[in-house]
C-alpha positions in Angstrom: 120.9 103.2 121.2 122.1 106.5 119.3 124.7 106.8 122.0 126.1 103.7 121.2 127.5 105.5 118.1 129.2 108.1 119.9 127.3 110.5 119.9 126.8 113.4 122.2 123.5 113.6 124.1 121.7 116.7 122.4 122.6 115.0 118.7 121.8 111.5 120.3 118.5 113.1 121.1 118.0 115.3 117.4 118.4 111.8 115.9 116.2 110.2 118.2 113.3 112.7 118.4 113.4 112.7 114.3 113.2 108.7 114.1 109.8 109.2 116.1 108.6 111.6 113.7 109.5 109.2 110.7 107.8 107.0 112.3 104.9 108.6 112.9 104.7 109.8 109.1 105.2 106.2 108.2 102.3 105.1 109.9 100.2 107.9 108.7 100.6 106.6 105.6 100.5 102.7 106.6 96.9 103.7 107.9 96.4 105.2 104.4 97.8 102.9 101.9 97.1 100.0 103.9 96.0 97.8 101.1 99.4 98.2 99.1 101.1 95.3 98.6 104.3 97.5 98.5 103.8 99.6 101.5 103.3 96.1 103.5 106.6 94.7 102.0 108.4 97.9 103.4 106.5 97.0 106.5 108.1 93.8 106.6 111.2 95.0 105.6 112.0 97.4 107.8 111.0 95.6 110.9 113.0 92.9 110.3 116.1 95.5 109.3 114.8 97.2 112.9 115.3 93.6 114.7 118.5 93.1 113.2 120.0 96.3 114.7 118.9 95.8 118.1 120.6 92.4 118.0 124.0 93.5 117.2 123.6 96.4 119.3 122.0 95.1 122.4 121.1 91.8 122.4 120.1 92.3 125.8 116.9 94.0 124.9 116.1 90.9 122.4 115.1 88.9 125.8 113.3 92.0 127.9 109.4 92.3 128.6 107.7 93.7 125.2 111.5 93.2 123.4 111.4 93.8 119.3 111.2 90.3 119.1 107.3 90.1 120.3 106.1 93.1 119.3 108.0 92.9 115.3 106.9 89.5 114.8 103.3 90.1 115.3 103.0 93.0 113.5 105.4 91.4 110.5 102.6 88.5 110.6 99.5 91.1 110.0 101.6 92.2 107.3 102.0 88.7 105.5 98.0 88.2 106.4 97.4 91.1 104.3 99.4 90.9 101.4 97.9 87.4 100.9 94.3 88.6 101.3 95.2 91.9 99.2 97.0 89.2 96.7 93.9 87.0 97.2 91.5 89.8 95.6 93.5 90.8 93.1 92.8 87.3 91.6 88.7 87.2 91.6 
C-alpha cells in the first residue's frame, strides 16, 4: 500500500518493515498493560483509523478472505469487552 504513495520500492519497504516493528512493540505492550482502559481505547482507535485507510486506498481488499473488516472488528470487540469488565471492577 506504501507504493500507492509514490514511493520507490526500497523506501516502500523501510516504511513497511518499520510499521511491523511498531507493531510488534505495540503489542508487547498490549500484552502488558492489557488491563488499561487507555491502552484499549488506542486499541480501538487505531484499528478503526487502520480500516479507514484501506478503504480509501483499496477498497478492494475490504471484501477479500481475512480482509481488515473481519479480523479489526473482532479484535475492536475484545477491546470494548474489556474496557467494560476493567470499568466493571473499578466500581466494586
Amino acid at each position: 500500500m506504501t507504493g500507492s504513495f509514490g514511493f520507490n520500492p526500497e523506501i516502500s519497504n523501510l516504511i513497511t518493515r518499520a510499521a511491523g516493528v511498531g507493531e510488534i512493540i505495540f503489542a508487547v505492550l498490549f500484552f502488558i498493560f492489557y488491563r488499561s482502559i487507555l491502552i484499549n481505547v488506542l486499541n480501538i482507535l487505531t484499528l478503526i483509523g487502520l480500516m479507514l485507510f484501506v478503504a480509501i486506498l483499496q477498497p478492494s481488499l475490504l471484501i477479500e478472505a481475512f480482509n481488515p473488516v473481519t479480523t479489526n472488528l473482532a479484535i475492536i470487540a475484545f477491546s470494548v469487552v474489556l474496557i467494560n469488565e476493567l470499568k466493571g471492577t473499578q466500581r466494586q
